[in-house]
LUMGU-315665 format. One line per 10 residues: number of its first residue (from 1); their letters; for each residue x, y, z of N, C-alpha, C. Coordinates in steps of 0.2 Angstrom, whole numbers. Each point is the difference from the previous one (the first is absolute). Layout:
N
NUM = a = X Y Z X Y Z X Y Z | ... $
END
This chain:
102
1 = xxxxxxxxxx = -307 -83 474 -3 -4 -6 3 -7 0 | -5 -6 -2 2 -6 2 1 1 -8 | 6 -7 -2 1 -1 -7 -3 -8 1 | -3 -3 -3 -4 -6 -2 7 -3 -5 | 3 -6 2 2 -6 -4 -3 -4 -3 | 1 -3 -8 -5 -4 -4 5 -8 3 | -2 -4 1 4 -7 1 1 0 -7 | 9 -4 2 2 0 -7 -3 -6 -5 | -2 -5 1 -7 -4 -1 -2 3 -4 | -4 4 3 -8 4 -2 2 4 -6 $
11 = xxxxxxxxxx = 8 4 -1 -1 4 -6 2 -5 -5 | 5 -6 2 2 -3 -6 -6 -3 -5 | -7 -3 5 -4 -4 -4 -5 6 -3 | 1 9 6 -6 4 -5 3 0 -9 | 6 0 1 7 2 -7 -4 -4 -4 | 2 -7 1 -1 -8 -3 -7 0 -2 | -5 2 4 -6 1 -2 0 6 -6 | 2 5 0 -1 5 -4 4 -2 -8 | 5 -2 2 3 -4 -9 -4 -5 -2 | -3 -5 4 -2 -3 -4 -6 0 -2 $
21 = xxxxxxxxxx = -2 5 2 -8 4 -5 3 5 -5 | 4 3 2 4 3 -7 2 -4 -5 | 3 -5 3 4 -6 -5 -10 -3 -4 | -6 0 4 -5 -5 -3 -2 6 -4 | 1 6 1 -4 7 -4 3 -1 -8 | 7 0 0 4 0 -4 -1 -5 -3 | -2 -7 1 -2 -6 -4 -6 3 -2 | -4 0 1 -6 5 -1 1 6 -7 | 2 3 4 3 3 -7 1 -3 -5 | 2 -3 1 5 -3 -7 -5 -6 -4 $
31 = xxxxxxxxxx = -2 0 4 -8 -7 -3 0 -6 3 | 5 -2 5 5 -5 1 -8 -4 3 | -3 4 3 -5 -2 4 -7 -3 -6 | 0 1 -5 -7 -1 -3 2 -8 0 | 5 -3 0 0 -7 -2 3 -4 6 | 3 3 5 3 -2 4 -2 2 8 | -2 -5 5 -2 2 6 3 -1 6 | 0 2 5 7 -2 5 1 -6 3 | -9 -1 1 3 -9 2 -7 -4 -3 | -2 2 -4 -5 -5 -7 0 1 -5 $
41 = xxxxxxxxxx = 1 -4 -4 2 -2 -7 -6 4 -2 | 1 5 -5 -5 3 -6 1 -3 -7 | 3 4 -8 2 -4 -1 6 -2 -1 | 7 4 2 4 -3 4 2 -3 7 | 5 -2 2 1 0 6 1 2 6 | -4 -2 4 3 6 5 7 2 3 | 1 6 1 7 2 3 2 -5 6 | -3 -1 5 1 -6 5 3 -7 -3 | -3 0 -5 2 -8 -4 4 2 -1 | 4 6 -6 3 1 -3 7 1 6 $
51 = xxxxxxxxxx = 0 2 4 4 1 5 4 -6 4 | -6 -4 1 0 -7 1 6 -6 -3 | -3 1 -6 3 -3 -7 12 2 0 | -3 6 -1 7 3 0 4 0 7 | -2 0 7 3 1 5 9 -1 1 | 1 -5 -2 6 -2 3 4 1 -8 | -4 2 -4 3 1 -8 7 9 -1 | 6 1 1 2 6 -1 -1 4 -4 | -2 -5 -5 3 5 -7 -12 4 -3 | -1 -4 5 -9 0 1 0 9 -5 $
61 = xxxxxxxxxx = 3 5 5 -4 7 -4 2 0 -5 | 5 -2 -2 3 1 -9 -3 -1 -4 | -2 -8 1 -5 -4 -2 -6 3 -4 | -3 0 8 -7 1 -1 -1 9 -3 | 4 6 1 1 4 -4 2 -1 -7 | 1 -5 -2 1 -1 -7 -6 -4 -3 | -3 -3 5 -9 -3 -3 -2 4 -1 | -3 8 9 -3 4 -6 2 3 -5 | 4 3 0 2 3 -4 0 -2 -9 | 1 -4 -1 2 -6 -9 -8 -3 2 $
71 = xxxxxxxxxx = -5 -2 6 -3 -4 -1 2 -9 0 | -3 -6 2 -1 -2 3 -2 -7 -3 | 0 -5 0 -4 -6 -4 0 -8 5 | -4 -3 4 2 -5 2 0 -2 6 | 2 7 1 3 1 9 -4 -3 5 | -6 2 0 -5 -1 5 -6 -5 -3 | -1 -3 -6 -2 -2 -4 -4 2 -6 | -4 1 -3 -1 2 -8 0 6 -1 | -5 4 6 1 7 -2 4 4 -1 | 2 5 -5 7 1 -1 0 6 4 $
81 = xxxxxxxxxx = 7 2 1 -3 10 3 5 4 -8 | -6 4 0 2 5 -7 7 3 5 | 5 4 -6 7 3 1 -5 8 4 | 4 2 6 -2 5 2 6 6 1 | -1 2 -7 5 7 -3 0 8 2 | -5 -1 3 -5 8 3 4 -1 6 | 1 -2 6 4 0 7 7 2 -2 | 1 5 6 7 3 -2 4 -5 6 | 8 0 -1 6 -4 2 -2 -1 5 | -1 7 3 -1 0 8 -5 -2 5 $
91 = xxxxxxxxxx = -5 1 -4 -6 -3 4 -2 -8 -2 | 4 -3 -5 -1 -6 -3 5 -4 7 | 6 5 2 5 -5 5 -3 1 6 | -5 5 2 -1 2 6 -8 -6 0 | -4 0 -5 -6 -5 1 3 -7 0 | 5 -2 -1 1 -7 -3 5 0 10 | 4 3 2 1 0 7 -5 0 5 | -5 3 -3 -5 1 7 -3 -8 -1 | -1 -2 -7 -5 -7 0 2 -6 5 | 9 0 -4 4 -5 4 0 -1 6 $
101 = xx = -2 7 5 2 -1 7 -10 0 4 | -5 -3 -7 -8 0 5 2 -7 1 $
END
């Protein structure tokens, strides 16, 4: 019986692929997606920009989990984003992680 090796490559990017469809599901879920697109402004901005924006910023996911969360005024210009109280802890830190790193 021959046993077949995956290159370590190949599993890390199938993983990496696999999270961050869970991580876009999970935006999804959460609604994060009706105003927000991953790299073209709807009616907020997109995660690209937004990732952009914050890159070299540390204290970024705190931040910006505290925009959704309280809601938002200014940021991006007039539109406001309503307070988003329905997302629990966890999925608010794990979507506001995945945005940071498109």
């Amino acid at each position: 019986m021959q046993v077949k090796t995956i290159p370590l490559f190949i599993l890390a990017a199938s993983l990496t692929a696999g999270t961050a469809l869970a991580n876009e599901d999970l935006a999804k879920k959460n609604g994060c997606m009706a105003c927000h697109g991953m790299n073209k402004k709807t009616v907020g901005p997109a995660y690209q920009d937004i990732a952009a924006k914050y890159k070299s910023d540390a204290g970024a996911a705190a931040r910006l989990a505290q925009h959704v969360r309280a809601g938002s005024k200014g940021v991006w210009g007039s539109i406001s984003m309503p307070p988003q109280t329905g997302i629990s802890d966890g999925d608010l830190a794990t979507v506001v992680a995945w945005m940071l790193k498109q």
